[in-house]
C-alpha positions in Angstrom: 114.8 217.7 168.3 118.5 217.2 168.9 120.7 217.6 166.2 123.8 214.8 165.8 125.9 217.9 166.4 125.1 217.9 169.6 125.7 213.9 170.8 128.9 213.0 172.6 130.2 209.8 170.7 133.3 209.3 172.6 131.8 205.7 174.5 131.8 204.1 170.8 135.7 205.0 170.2 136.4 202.1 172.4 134.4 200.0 169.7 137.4 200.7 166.9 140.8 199.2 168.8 140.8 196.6 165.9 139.2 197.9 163.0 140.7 198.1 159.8 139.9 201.3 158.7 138.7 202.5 155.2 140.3 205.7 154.8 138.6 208.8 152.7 141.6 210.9 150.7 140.2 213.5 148.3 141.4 214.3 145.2 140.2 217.9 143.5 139.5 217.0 139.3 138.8 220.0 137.1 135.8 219.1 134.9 135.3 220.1 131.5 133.3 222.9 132.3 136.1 224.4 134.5 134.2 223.4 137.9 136.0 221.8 140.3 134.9 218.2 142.0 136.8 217.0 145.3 136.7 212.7 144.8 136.6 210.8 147.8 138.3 207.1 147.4 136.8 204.9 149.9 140.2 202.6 150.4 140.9 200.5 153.7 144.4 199.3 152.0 143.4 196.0 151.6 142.7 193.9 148.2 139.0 193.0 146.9 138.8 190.2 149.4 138.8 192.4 152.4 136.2 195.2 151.3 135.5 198.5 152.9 133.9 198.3 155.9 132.5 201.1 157.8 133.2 201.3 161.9 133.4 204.0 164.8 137.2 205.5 163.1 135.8 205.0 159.6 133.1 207.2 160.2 134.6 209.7 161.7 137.5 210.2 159.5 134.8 209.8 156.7 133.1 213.0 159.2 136.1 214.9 159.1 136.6 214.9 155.4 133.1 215.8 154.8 133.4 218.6 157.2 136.5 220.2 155.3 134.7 220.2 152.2 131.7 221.7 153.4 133.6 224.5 154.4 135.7 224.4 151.0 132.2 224.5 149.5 131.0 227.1 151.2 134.4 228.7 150.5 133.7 228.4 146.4 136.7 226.3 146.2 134.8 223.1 144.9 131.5 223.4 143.1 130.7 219.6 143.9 131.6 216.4 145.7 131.6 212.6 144.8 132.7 209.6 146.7 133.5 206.1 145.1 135.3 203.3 146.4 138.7 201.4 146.2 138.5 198.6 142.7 135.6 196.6 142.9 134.2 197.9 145.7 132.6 200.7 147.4 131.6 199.5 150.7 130.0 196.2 152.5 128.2 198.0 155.0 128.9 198.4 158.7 131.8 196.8 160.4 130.1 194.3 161.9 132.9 192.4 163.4 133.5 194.0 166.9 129.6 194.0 167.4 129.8 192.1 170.4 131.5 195.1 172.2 128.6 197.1 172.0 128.3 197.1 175.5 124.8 198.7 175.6 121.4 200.2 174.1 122.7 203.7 174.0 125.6 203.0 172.5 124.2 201.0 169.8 122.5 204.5 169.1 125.5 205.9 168.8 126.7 204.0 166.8 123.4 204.4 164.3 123.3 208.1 165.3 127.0 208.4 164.3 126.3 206.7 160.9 123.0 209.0 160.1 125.6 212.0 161.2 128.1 211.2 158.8 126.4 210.2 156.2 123.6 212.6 156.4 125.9 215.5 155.3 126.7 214.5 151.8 123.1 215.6 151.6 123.8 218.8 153.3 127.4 220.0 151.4 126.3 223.3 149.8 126.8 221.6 146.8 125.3 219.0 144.9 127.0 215.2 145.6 127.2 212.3 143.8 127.8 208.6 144.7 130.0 206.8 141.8 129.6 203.0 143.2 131.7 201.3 140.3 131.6 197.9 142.8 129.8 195.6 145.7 127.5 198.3 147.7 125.4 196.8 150.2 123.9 197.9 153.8 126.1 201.1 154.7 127.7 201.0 151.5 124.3 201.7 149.5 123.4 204.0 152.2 126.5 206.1 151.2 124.8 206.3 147.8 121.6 207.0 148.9 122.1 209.8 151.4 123.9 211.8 147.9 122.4 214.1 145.8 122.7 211.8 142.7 124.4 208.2 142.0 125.8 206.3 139.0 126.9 202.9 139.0 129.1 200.5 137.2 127.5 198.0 135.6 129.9 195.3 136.3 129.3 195.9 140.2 129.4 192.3 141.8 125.7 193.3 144.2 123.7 196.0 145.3 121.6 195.4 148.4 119.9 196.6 151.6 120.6 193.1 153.2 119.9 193.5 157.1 116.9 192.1 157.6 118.9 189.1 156.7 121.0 189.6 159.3 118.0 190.6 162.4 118.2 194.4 161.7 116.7 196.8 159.5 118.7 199.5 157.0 119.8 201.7 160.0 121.6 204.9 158.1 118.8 206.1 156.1 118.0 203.3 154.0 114.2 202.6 155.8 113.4 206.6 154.9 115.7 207.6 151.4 114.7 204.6 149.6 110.9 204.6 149.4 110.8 208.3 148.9 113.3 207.7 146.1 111.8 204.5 144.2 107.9 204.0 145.8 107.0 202.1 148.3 106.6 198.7 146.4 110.2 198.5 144.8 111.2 199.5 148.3 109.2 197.0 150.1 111.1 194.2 147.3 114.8 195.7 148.3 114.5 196.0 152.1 112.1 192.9 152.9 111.9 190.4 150.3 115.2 190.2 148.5 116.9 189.2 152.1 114.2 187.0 152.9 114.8 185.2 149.9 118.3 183.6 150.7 119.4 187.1 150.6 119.4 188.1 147.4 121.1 190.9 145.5 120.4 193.0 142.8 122.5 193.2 139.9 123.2 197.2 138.6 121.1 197.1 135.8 118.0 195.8 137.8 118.7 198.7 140.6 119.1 201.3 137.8 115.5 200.0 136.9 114.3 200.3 140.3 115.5 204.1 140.1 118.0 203.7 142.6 120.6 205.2 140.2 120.2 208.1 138.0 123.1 206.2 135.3 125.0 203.3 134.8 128.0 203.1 132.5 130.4 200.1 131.5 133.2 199.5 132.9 135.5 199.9 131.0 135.2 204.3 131.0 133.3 204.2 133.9 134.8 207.1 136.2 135.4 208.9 133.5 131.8 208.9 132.1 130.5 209.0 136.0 132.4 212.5 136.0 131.8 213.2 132.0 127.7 213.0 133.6 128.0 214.7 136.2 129.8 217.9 134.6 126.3 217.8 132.2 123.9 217.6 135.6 126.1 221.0 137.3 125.9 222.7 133.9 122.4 221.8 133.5 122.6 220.1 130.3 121.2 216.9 131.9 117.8 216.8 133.4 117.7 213.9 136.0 114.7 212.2 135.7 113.0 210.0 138.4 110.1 208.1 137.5 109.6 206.0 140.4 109.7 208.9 143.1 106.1 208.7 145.0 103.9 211.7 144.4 101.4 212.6 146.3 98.2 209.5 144.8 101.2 206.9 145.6 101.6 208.1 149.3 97.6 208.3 149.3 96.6 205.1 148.0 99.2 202.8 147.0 101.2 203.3 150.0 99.0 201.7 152.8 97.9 199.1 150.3 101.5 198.1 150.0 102.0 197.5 153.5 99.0 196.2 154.4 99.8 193.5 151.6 103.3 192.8 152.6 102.3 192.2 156.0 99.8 189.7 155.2 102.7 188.1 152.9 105.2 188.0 155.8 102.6 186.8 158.4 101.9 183.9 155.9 105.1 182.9 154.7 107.3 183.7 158.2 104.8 184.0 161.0 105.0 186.5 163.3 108.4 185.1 165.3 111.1 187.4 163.1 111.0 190.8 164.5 113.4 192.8 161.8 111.1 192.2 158.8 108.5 193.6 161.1 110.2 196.6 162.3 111.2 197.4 158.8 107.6 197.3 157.2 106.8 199.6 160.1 109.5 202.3 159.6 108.5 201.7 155.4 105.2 202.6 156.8 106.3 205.3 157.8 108.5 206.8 155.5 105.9 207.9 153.2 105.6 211.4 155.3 107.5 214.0 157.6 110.8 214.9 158.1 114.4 213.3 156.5 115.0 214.0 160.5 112.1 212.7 162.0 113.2 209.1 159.4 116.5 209.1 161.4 115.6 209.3 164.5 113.3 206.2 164.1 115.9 204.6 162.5 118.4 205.3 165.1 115.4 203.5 168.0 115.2 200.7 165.6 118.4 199.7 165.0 119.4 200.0 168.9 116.6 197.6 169.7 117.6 195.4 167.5 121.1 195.3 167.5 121.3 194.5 171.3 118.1 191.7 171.0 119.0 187.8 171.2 117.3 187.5 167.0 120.9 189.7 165.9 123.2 187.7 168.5 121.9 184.7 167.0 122.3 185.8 163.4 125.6 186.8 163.6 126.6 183.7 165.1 124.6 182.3 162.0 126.3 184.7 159.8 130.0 183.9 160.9 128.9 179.9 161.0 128.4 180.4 156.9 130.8 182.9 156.2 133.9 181.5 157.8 133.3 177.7 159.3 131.6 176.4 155.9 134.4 177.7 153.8 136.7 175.8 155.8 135.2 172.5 156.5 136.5 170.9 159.9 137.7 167.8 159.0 138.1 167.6 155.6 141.9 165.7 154.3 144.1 167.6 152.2 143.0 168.6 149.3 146.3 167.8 147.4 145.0 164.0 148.3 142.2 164.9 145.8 141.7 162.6 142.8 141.4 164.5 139.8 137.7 164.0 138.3 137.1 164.4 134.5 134.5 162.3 134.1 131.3 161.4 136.8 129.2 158.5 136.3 125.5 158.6 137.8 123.5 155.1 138.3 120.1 155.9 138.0 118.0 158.6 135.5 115.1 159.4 137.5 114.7 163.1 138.4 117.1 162.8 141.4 120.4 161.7 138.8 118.7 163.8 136.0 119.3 167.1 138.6 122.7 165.8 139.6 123.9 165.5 136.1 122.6 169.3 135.0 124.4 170.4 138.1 128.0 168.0 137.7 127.9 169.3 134.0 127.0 173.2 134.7 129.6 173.2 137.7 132.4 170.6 136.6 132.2 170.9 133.1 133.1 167.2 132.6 131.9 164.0 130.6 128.8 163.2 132.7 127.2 159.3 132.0 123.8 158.4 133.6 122.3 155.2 133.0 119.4 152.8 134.3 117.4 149.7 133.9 116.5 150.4 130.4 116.7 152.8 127.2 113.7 154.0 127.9 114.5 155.4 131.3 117.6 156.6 130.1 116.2 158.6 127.2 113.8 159.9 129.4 116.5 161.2 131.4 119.1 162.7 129.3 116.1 164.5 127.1 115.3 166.0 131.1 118.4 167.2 131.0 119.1 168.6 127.6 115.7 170.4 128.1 117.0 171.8 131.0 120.0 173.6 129.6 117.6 174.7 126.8 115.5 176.7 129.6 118.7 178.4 130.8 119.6 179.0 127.0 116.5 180.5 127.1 116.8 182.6 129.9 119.7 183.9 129.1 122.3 182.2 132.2 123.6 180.5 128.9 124.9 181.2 125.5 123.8 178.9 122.5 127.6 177.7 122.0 127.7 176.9 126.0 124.4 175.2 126.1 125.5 172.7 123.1 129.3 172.1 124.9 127.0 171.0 128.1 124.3 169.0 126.0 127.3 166.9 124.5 129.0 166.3 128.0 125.5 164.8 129.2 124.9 160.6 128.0 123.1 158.2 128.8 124.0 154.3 128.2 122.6 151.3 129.7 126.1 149.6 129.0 128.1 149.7 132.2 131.2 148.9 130.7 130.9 152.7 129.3 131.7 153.6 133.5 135.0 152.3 133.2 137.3 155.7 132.9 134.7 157.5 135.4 137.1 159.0 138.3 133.6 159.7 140.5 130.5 157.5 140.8 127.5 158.8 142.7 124.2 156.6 143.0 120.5 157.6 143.2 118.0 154.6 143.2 115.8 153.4 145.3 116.5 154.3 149.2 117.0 150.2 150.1 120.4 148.9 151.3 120.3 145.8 149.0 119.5 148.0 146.0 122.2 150.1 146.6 124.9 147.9 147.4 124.2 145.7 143.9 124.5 148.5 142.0 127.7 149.3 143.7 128.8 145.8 143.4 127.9 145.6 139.7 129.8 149.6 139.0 133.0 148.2 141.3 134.1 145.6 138.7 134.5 148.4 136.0 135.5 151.6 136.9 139.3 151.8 138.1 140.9 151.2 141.7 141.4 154.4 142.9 137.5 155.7 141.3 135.6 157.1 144.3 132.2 155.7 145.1 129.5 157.8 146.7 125.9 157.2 147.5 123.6 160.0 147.9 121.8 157.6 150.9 119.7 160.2 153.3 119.7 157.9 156.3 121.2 154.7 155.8 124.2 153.6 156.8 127.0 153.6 154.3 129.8 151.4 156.0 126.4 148.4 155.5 126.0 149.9 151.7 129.6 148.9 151.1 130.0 145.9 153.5 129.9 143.5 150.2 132.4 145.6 148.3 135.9 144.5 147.8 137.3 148.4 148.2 134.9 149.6 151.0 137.2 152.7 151.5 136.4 154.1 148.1 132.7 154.6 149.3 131.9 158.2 150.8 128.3 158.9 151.4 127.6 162.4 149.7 124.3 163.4 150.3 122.5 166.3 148.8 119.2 168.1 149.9 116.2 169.2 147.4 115.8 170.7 145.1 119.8 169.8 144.1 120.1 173.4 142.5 119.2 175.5 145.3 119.8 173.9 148.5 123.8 174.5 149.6 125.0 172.2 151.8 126.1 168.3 151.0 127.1 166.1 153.9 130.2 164.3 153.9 129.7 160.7 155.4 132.9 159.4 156.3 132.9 155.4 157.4 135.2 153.5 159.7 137.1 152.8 156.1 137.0 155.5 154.1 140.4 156.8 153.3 141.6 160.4 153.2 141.9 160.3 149.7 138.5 159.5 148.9 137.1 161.7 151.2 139.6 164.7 149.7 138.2 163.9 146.3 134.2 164.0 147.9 134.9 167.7 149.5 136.9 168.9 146.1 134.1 168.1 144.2 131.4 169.7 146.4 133.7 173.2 146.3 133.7 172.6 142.9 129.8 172.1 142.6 129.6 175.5 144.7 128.2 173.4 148.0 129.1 173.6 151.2 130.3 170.6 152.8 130.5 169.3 156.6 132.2 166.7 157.8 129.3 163.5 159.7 130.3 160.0 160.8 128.4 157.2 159.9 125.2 158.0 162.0 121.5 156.8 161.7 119.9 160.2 159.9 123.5 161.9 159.7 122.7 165.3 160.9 120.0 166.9 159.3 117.5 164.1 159.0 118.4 162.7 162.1 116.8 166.3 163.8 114.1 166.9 160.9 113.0 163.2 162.2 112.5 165.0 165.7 110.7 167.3 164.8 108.4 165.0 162.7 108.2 162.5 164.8 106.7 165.1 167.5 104.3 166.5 165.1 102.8 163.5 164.2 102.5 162.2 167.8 100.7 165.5 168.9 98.1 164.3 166.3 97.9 161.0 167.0 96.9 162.3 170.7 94.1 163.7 169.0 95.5 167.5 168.4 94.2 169.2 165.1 96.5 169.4 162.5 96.1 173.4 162.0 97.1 173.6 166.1 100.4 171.8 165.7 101.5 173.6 162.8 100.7 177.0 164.9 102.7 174.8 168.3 105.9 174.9 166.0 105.8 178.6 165.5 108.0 179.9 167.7 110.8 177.8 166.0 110.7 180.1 163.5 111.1 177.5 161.1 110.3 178.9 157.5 107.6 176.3 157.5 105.1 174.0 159.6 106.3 170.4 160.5 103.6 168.9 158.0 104.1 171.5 154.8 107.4 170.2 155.4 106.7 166.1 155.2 104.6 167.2 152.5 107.3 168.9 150.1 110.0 166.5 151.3 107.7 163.6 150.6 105.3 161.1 152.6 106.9 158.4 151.3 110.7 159.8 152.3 109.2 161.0 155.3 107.9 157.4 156.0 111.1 156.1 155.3 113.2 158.1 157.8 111.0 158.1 160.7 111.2 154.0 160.2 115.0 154.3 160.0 115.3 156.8 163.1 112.8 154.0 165.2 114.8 150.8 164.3 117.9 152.9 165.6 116.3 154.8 168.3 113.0 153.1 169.2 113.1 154.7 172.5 113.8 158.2 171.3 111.9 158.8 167.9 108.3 158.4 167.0 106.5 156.6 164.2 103.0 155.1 163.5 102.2 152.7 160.6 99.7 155.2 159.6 102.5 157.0 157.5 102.8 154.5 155.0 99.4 154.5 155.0 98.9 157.9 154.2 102.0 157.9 152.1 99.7 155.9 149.7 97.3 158.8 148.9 97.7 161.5 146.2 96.7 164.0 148.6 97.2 164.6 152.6 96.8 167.9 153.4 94.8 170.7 152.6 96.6 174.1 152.3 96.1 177.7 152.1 96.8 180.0 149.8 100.2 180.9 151.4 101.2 177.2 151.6 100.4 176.8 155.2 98.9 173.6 156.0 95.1 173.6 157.1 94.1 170.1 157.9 94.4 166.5 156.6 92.0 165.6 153.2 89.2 163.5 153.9 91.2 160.9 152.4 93.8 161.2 155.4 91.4 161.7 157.8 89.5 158.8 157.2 93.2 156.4 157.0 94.1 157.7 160.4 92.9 155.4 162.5 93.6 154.9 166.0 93.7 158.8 166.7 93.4 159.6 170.2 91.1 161.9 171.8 93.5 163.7 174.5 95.0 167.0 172.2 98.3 168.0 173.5 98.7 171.9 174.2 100.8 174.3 172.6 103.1 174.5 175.5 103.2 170.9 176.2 104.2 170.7 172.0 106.7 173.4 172.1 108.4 172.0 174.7 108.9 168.2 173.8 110.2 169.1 170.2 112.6 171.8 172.5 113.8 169.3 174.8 113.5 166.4 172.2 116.1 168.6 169.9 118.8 169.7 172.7 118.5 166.0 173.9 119.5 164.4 170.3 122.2 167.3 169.0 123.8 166.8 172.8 123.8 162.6 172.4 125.5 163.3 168.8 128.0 165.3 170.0 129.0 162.6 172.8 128.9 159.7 170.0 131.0 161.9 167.5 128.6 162.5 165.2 130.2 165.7 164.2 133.2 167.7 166.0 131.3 170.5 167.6 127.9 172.0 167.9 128.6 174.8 165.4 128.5 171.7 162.5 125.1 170.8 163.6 124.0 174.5 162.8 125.5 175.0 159.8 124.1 172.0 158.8 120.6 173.0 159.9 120.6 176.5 158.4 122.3 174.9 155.0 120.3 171.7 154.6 116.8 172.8 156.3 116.5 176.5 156.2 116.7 176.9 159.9 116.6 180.8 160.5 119.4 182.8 161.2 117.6 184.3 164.3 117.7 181.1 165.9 121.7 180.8 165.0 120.8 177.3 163.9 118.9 175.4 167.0 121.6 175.4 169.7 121.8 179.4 170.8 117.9 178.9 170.6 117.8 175.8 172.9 120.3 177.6 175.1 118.4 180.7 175.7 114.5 178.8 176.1 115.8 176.6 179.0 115.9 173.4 176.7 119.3 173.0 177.4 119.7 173.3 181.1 116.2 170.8 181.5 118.0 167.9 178.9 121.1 167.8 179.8 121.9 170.8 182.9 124.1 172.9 181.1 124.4 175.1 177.6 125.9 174.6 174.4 127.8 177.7 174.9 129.0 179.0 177.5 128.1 181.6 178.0 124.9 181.5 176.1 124.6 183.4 172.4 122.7 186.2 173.8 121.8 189.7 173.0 122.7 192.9 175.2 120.2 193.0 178.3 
């Protein structure tokens, strides 16, 4: 097999022209015992907002350093080495930012060949190593860790994660091989697979000392020292590291191909078979549990160059910058010094819509938050929702007992409206009718003060009509949030022909302050999101009302890669809401969006779909099935499916660009992966539509020129 030593990685130097490099000095300490440990200080020179990256000039400075103390090892000049980072943070990973210069398969293999080089050797010293990450360690950054002989950590480090199949990759510098062969295969399986799958979710120290990914964790506050207090015991001998959770040989045996054959099942049920990363890291898990540390890399190093060049990462990057950058700095959005100030919201309604804004106003703002309704009872009903919901956070934990009763007293209910007057912000969530909305609006106008912002929560209808009948229309913003409240991140902005500046200021303040993400939509039939959610509804339903089973158009929208099936989705949204925007889309759009009266109909029934076990829908009740009448007999194909809700969605998002619905394409993604979960690997829908024709057949060109593609 051929060793790193012998690859020529001069075609990736072109790669670092504008990196910012994260220098490695070393400093020698004497320990206690008298032996001497070189430190390495990750440290690019920047503060914690920039954190250390690792490119083509990192590494091989990184290489360079290591080489030197190998020889100074070998030299009996050290008798160990660590490496930790600059305050806060040890590394994020790769240096993903000059990706698109790749240029080519083989030298994304250098690139992974490069990093499996580098890092390899703090495994092959001389002398034992050890990984001090006292801050953020993800991809590369963990990897550092893991390639070391042993590894502390701080247990005020913000995140500790393997996060790239999140991104379209897999853990390319050792991660796929060290890990399961350090903790087992099924606390691997949770790090590599499901944590990024899961909105990409970290692990805090403690939980990835528990894991056995780290041999100690110390506070803070004497961390280094106790990280180098530790490590004098483990060269003396005086501490025995213990790992629990390292496979022997009845794990590799048994539980191993269990594991995977479970996972697999698990991803095949909740993400279909579209994602490839998840895929190619269950395989290279797979086959972790035997051979070589070598014969690991080397898979690794095929993986990650597959992937890295394939349309699924060009897409997620895109993805990746749209949320990183773009939704941090929403286009459009006033001033924020126009901001009112808000110390006190006011909610019109108690159902469990205004019962979840409330806990989240009062978690996030930490104002006076007033609900009220159309009687006590309602409102009771309500504020005990809330107050119950505090105590399960109490109760978890996320609160402390003197928090939870400063939040409980923040939180009233009243049916008096007069009690509204001093509320700076007023958000509404009854009943989804125009007339409702604008007498509670009309009623809430007369009390609160001039300059109070008003803001409906409306998922479709038009707010400049919701205010036509109040006497300060440009106070109204539409501000409307996605379910569950809690979880979902994104909120659009509605702005109407009359808002002003400063009450759309105040609206994007207070959706940073909630920790949403906020984009910028005109006044548009459906906004953004459930303007293209009512495509792709509106072309599942026709596709049955053609006579297609109900199991076949689920499977149709697979290669979407949505994370679930056009009808699991009207079914955890909502008949009724689902009934309710396709009506609104078809009175806008008759020609363009589909409806039958069958969805009120079946918006009647306490049940319309059978499911699976995974959640995937099956087939319609016999409830449904026997309320569906009219259903053809003429069952459209897959293809013919595929294709209409392809061209259907490049059609709509290229008509709202030309109206103005939002500035550029790029808001239509964000709001799409925000509000509905569209897949990164899809960059949203437009580098998707672009790349299967839908574009050039719609409309004869591409959302992006050129085309979000990967390296072919």
């Amino acid at each position: 097999m051929t060793t790193y030593d012998d690859i020529d990685f001069t075609p990736i130097q072109a790669l670092t022209d504008d990196e910012v490099i994260t220098h490695s000095p070393v400093r020698d300490i004497t320990l206690p015992s008298g032996k001497v440990l070189a430190l390495i200080t990750l440290d690019n020179g920047r503060d914690h907002t920039r954190p250390n990256t690792l490119g083509p000039a990192t590494l091989t400075e990184l290489g360079a350093t290591l080489a030197t103390l190998q020889a100074r090892a070998a030299g009996g000049e050290i008798q160990a080495v660590a490496i930790t980072g600059k305050q806060y943070i040890m590394a994020a990973g790769a240096d993903l930012s000059d990706i698109s210069k790749i240029g080519s398969r083989d030298n994304a293999k250098l690139i992974a060949q490069l990093g499996h080089k580098v890092l390899g050797t703090l495994g092959e010293l001389g002398v034992p190593s050890f990984a001090f990450v006292n801050g953020l360690a993800l991809g590369g950054g963990l990897e550092i860790a893991l390639n070391s002989t042993y590894r502390t950590v701080d247990a005020s480090a913000a995140a500790i994660a393997l996060p790239e199949v999140f991104l379209g990759i897999i853990p390319g510098w050792g991660g796929a091989y060290l890990l399961p062969n350090l903790i087992g295969i099924e606390n691997a399986l949770e790090v590599v697979i499901s944590n990024p799958l899961k909105q990409n979710r970290m692990l805090k120290p403690q939980q990835a000392f528990d894991y056995g990914i780290f041999d100690a964790i110390f506070p803070a506050a004497t961390y280094l020292e106790s990280s180098l207090a530790w490590a004098d015991r483990v060269l003396t001998g005086t501490v025995k590291v213990d790992r629990k959770n390292e496979p022997g040989k009845i794990e590799r045996a048994v539980k191993w191909p269990v594991a995977i054959k479970m996972a697999r099942g698990m991803l095949e049920s909740k993400i279909g078979t579209v994602p490839r990363s998840p895929y190619v890291a269950l395989d290279l898990l797979e086959k972790a549990k035997s051979g070589t540390k070598a014969e690991g890399f080397a898979r690794e190093d095929d993986a990650l160059a597959d992937l890295v060049t394939g349309d699924q990462f060009a897409a997620s990057m895109y993805a990746f910058d749209l949320v990183q950058r773009r939704a941090k700095r929403p286009v459009g959005a006033p001033d924020k010094a126009l901001a009112k100030k808000v110390t006190k919201v006011g909610i019109i309604g108690a159902g469990l819509m205004a019962s979840q804004f409330a806990l989240l106003f009062v978690r996030k703002l930490q104002v006076p938050v007033l609900i009220t309704d159309l009687d006590q009872a309602r409102v009771d009903k309500g504020v005990a929702y809330i107050h119950d919901e505090i105590g399960k956070l109490e109760a978890k934990g996320r609160l402390d007992g003197d928090a939870a009763n400063r939040l409980r007293a923040l939180v009233t209910g009243t049916t008096d409206k007069s009690l509204f007057a001093d509320c700076d912000f007023v958000i509404e969530a009854v009943f989804e009718e125009v007339g409702v909305k604008q007498a509670v609006f009309g009623e809430i106008e007369k009390i609160v003060a001039e300059d109070a912002v008003l803001a409906t929560n409306t998922s479709s209808l038009s707010v400049e009509e919701i205010g036509a009948k109040l006497a300060h229309p440009e106070r109204l913003v539409g501000f409307h949030f996605f379910n569950p409240v809690a979880v979902m991140p994104l909120i659009e902005i509605v702005k109407t022909p009359q808002t002003t500046d400063a009450a759309l200021s105040t609206a994007f303040v207070v959706a940073r302050g909630l920790g949403k993400n906020a984009v910028l939509t005109a006044d548009a039939p459906g906004f953004v999101v459930n303007r293209l959610l009512a495509k792709v509804m509106g072309e599942a339903a026709r596709a049955v009302y053609e006579g297609t089973p109900v199991a076949d158009v689920e499977k149709a929208f697979g290669p979407l890669g949505l994370p679930m099936g056009p009808f699991q989705l009207i079914d955890l949204v909502g008949w009724k809401v689902a009934a309710h925007v396709q009506d609104t889309m078809v009175r806008a759009f008759p020609d363009r969006f589909y409806a039958n009266e069958n969805f009120h109909v079946l918006a009647e029934l306490p049940e319309v779909v059978e499911k699976d076990k995974g959640g995937r829908v099956t087939g319609f009740t016999k409830a449904a099935q026997k309320a569906l009448a009219g259903v053809g007999s003429s069952p459209a194909s897959a293809e013919t499916i595929l294709r209409r809700v392809q061209d259907g969605l490049a059609h709509e998002i290229k008509l709202m660009l030309d109206e103005g619905v939002v500035p550029e394409v790029e808001d239509i993604d964000l709001c799409l992966i925000l509000g509905a979960g569209w897949p990164f690997i899809d960059g949203g829908a437009s580098p998707y539509l672009d790349r299967e024709g839908a574009s050039e057949r719609t409309f004869g060109a591409t959302f992006h020129t050129p085309p979000i593609r990967g390296i072919h």
